[in-house]
C-alpha positions as CSV (number, residue, x, y, z in Angstrom):
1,X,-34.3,0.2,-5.8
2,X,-31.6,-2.6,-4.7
3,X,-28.4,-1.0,-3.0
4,X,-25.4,-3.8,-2.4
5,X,-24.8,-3.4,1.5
6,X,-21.4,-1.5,1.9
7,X,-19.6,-1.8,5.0
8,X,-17.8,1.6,5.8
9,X,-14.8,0.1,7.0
10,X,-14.1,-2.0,4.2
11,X,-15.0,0.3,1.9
12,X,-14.3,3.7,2.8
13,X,-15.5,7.1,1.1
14,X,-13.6,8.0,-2.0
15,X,-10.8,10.8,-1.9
16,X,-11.8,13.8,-2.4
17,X,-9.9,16.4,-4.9
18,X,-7.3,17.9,-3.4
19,X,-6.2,14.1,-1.6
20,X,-6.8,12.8,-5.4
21,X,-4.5,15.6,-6.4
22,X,-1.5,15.0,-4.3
23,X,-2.0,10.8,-5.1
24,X,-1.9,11.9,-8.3
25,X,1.4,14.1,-7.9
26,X,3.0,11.9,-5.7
27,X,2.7,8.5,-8.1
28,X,3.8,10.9,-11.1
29,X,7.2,11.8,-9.3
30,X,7.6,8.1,-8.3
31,X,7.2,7.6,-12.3
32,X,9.7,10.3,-13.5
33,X,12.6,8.7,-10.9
34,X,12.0,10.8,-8.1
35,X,10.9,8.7,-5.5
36,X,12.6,10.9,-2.6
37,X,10.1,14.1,-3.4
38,X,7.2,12.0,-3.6
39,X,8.0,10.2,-0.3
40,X,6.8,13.5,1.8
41,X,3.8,13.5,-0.1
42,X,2.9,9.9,0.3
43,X,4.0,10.3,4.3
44,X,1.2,13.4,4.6
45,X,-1.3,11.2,3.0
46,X,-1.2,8.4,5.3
47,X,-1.3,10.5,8.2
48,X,-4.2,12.1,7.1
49,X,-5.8,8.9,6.2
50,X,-4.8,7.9,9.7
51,X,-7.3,10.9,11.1
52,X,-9.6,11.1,9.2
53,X,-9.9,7.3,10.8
54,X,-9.2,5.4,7.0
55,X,-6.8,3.0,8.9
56,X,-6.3,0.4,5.9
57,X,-5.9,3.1,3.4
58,X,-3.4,4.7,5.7
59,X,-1.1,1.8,6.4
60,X,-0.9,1.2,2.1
61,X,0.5,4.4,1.6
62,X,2.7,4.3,4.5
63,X,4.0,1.2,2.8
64,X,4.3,3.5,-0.2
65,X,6.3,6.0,1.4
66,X,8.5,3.7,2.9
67,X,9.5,2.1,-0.3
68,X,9.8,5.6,-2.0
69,X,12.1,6.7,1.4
70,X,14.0,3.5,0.5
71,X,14.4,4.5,-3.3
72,X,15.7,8.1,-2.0
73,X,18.3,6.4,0.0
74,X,16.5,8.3,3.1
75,X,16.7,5.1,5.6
76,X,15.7,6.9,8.6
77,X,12.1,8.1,7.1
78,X,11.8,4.7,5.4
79,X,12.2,2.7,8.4
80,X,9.8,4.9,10.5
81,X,7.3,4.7,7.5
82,X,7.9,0.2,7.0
83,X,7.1,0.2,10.9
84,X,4.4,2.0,10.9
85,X,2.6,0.5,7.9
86,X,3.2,-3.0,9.4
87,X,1.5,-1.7,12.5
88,X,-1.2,-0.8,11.0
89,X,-1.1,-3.9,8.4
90,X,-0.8,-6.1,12.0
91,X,-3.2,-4.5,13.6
92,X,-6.1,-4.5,10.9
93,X,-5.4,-8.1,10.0
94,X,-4.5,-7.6,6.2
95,X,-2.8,-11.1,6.9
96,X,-2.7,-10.8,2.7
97,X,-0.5,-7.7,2.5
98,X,1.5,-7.9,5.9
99,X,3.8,-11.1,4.6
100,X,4.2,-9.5,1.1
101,X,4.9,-6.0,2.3
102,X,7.4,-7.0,5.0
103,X,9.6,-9.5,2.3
104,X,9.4,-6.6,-0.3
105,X,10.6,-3.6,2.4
106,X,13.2,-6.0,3.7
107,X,14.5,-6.8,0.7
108,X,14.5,-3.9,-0.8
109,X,16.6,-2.2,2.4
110,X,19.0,-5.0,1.8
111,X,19.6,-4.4,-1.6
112,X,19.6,-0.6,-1.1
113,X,22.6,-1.1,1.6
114,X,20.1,-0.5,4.5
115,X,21.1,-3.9,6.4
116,X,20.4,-2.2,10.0
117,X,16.6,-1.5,8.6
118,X,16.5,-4.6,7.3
119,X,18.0,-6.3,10.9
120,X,15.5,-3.9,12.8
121,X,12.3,-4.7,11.3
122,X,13.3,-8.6,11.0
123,X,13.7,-8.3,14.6
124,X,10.7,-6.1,15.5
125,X,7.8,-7.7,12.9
126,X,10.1,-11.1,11.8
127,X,8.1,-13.2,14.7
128,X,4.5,-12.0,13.8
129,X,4.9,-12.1,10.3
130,X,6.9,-15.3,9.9
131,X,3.7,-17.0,11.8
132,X,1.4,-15.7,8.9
133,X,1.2,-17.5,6.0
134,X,2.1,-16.1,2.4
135,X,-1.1,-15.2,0.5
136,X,-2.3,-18.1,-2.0
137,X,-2.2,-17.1,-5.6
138,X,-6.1,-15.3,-5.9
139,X,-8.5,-16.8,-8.4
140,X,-7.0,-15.9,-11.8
141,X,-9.1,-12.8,-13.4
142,X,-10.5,-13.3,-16.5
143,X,-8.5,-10.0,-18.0
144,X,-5.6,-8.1,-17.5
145,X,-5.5,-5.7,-14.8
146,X,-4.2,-2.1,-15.2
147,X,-1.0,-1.5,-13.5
148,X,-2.2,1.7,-12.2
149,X,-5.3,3.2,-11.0
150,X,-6.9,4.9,-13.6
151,X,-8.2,7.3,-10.9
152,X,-5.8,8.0,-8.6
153,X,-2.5,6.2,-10.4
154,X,-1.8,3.9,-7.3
155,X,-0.1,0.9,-8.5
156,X,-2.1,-2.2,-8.8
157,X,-1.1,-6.0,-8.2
158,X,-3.1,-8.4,-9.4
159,X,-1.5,-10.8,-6.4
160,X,-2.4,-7.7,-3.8
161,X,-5.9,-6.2,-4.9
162,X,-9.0,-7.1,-3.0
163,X,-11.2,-8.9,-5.5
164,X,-14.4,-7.7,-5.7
165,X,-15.2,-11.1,-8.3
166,X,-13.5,-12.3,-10.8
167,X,-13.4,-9.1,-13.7
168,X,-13.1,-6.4,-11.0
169,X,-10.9,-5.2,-8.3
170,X,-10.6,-2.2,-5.5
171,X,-8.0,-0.1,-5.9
172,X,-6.6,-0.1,-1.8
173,X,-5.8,3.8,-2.2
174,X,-9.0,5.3,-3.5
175,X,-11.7,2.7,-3.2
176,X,-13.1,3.1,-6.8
177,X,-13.6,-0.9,-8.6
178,X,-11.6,-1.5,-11.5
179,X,-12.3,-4.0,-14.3
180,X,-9.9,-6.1,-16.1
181,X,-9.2,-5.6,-19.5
């Protein structure tokens, strides 16, 4: 039987129940408007990705919890989550995700009145990431893809996903492929 090589970095181990659970949870608050109680959750889940030594899986929900911080109006928690997903996003090379994550959080804390986050992580990251060069436009599916994981409800960008070919995508949160529709 022929088994496609799987590298265990790229492609980590799916979440298991109870980490499926709180994704789950966490996106459905995010849905209902309330981003603030569904930061927490998203903040616990990176940390454990973090251990449990899922660095790229860690740093996208720290992104999550820093936008969901933001959307609370909690700009201490969101700035500690933006810095540390770009860490991680820096230190992993997603050279894809760092530029888009860093002009959405920024932009985001300016709009949300958070001009000191904003001036603090332009400072910090602003020299690293302004040397990286925005993602081009990836090859254009043949389908629509979902804007949620079916599996774990992540959101899913077309413009962001990690194409696995031209019909299917990984979702960055819980590993499973998804195929366009």
């Amino acid at each position: 039987m022929f088994r496609r090589f799987r590298n265990p970095g790229q492609n980590p181990a799916p979440l298991g129940p109870a980490q499926l659970k709180a994704m789950n949870q966490a996106n459905q608050l995010v849905a209902s408007g309330q981003p603030i109680l569904a930061a927490p959750i998203f903040a616990q889940l990176a940390s454990n990705m973090e251990t449990s030594n899922h660095p790229r899986r860690a740093a996208n929900l720290h992104a999550q919890a820093a936008h969901a911080f933001a959307d609370g109006q909690d700009e201490q928690d969101a700035l500690v989550q933006a810095r540390r997903a770009l860490s991680l996003f820096i230190q992993y090379q997603m050279v894809n995700r760092t530029p888009v994550f860093y002009a959405n959080i920024t932009r985001k804390f300016t709009n949300k009145g958070m001009k000191n986050s904003a001036e603090a992580l332009a400072k910090e990251f602003g020299p690293v990431v302004g040397g990286m060069p925005m993602p081009a436009p990836a090859a254009t599916p043949r389908g629509n893809l979902p804007t949620n994981c079916p599996k774990c409800g992540a959101p899913l960008h077309a413009s962001e996903a990690t194409w696995v070919d031209a019909n299917t995508a990984e979702c960055a949160y819980c590993g499973i492929s998804i195929r366009v529709t």
